[in-house]
N, C-alpha and C positions, 0 to 999 in steps of 0.2 A: 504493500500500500504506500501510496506514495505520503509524505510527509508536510501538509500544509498547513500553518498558521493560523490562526481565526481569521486574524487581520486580511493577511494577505487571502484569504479564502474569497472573504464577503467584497473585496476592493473587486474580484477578478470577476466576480456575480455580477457584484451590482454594475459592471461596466458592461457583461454579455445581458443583460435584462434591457441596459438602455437602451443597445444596441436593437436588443429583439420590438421593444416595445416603437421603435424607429421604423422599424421593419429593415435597417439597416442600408439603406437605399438614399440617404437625403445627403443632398450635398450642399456647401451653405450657401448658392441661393436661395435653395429650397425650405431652407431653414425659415429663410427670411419672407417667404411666400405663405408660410403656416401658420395657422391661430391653432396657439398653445394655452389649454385652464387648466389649473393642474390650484384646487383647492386642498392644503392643507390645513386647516384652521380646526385645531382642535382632533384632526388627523392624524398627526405626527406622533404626539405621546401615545397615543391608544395605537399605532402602526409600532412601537417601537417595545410596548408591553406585550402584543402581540406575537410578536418574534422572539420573543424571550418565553413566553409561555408556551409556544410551540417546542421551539430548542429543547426544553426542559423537558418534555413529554416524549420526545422522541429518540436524542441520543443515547438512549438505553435499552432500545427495542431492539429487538431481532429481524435483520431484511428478509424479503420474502425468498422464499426459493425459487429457484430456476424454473420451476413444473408451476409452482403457483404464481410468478411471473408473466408464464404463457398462459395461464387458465385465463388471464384476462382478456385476452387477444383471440374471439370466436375466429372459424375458419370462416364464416359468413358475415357479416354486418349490413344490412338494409340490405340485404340480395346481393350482395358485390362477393367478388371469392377475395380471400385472404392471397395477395399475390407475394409477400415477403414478412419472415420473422427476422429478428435478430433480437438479442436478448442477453443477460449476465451479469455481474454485479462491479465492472470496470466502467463506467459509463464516468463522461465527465473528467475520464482520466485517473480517477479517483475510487477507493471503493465503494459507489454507489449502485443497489440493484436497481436498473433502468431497461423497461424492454419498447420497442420499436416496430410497427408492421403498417404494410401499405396494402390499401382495398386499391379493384379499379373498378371504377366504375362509368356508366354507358357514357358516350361522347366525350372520349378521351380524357376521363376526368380521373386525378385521382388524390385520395386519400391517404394521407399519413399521421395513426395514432399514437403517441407518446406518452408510457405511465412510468414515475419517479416516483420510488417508494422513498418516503423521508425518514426511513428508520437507521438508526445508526448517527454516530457524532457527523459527519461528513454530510451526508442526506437531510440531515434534520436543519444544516446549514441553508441547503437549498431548498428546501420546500419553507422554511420558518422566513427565510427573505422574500421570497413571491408570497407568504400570506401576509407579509407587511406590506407590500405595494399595493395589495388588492387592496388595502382599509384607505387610499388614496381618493380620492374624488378629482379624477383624472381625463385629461380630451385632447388628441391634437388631432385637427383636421387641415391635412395640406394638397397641393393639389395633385399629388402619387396617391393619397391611402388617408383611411380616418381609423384612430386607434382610441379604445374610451375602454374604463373599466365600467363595466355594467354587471344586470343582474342576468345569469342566461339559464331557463330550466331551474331554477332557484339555486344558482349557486353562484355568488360573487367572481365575474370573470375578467378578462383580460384579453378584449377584441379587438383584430384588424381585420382592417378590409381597404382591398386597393382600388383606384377610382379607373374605368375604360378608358385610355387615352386618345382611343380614337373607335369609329364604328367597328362594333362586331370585335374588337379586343377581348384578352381575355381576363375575366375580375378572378383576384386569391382573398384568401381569409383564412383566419387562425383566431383559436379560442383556447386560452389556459385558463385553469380554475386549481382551486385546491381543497383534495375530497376528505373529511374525515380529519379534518386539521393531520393529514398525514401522506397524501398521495397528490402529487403533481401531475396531471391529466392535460392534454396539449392534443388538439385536432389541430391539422394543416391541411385544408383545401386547396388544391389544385383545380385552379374552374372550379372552386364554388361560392355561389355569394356569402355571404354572412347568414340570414335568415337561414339557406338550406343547410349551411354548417349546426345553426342552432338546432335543428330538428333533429339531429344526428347524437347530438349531445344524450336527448331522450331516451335513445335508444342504445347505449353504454352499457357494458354488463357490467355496474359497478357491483352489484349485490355479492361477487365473490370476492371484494375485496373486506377485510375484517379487520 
């Protein structure tokens, strides 16, 4: 296992979070073409209690196993066949158990699910910082993509969605939440708007996750 600092853990997070939450694509004009709300008032301390009472609950858990890693990844999801697993507890570079698999589905579209167990000192890092972001009252709409934490399926989430740059283009979207104050869950649509992602959310087999 590789050996990292708190410090230097959370600097290295919260710089691939901004990145994600960016969608990683903006360059600074674009920057300066964006309306960014990003309310913390009264935010910050309950975001920062939050990760601490996360951290605490988790660094002492046992990560899931390899077989109950994939139990969460049907061979089927909304009719689509499971076209790729990958799975183990190296994820992150780090010993984190993270498993990965891609649906396809009709008109060239496709799916990639992402579940991070946050057990363990390491994992509890990473899922205890995205449940502090989600307590944010957060918006930026630029003219690539709009990224807002909202509520989706009732679960405090973590939306993009990118805007058609011209006729007939094509729209992505991606949705993080965090299940069970324990499990980092991450859809990435390829060709799909926002709305059909949320629908998809519904239909997660989170029930085997404990």
């Amino acid at each position: 296992m590789i050996q990292v600092s708190k410090l230097a853990w959370t600097m290295a997070l919260s710089t691939s979070m901004l990145i994600a939450c960016n969608g990683g694509r903006e360059s600074t004009q674009d920057q300066h073409d964006s309306t960014t709300r990003i309310n913390t008032t009264g935010n910050l301390q309950d975001g920062a209690s939050k990760m601490e009472e996360v951290q605490a609950k988790l660094k002492n858990i046992t990560k899931l196993t390899n077989e109950e890693l994939k139990a969460f990844f049907p061979e089927d999801l909304n009719g689509w066949r499971r076209a790729a697993y990958s799975g183990g507890n190296q994820a992150y570079g780090v010993d984190v158990a993270s498993g990965q698999a891609v649906y396809e589905a009709p008109d060239d579209k496709e799916l990639m699910l992402t579940l991070t167990d946050g057990a363990g000192e390491t994992g509890a890092a990473v899922v205890s910082l995205m449940a502090m972001s989600l307590t944010m009252d957060a918006e930026k709409d630029s003219e690539y993509e709009v990224t807002k934490n909202k509520d989706v399926q009732g679960y405090r989430a973590s939306t993009r969605e990118t805007k058609p740059q011209q006729e007939g283009s094509v729209v992505d979207s991606d949705i993080t939440f965090v299940y069970k104050d324990r499990y980092l869950v991450k859809l990435e649509g390829d060709g799909f708007k926002l709305d059909e992602l949320k629908d998809i959310v519904g239909k997660l087999n989170l029930s085997v996750l404990q």
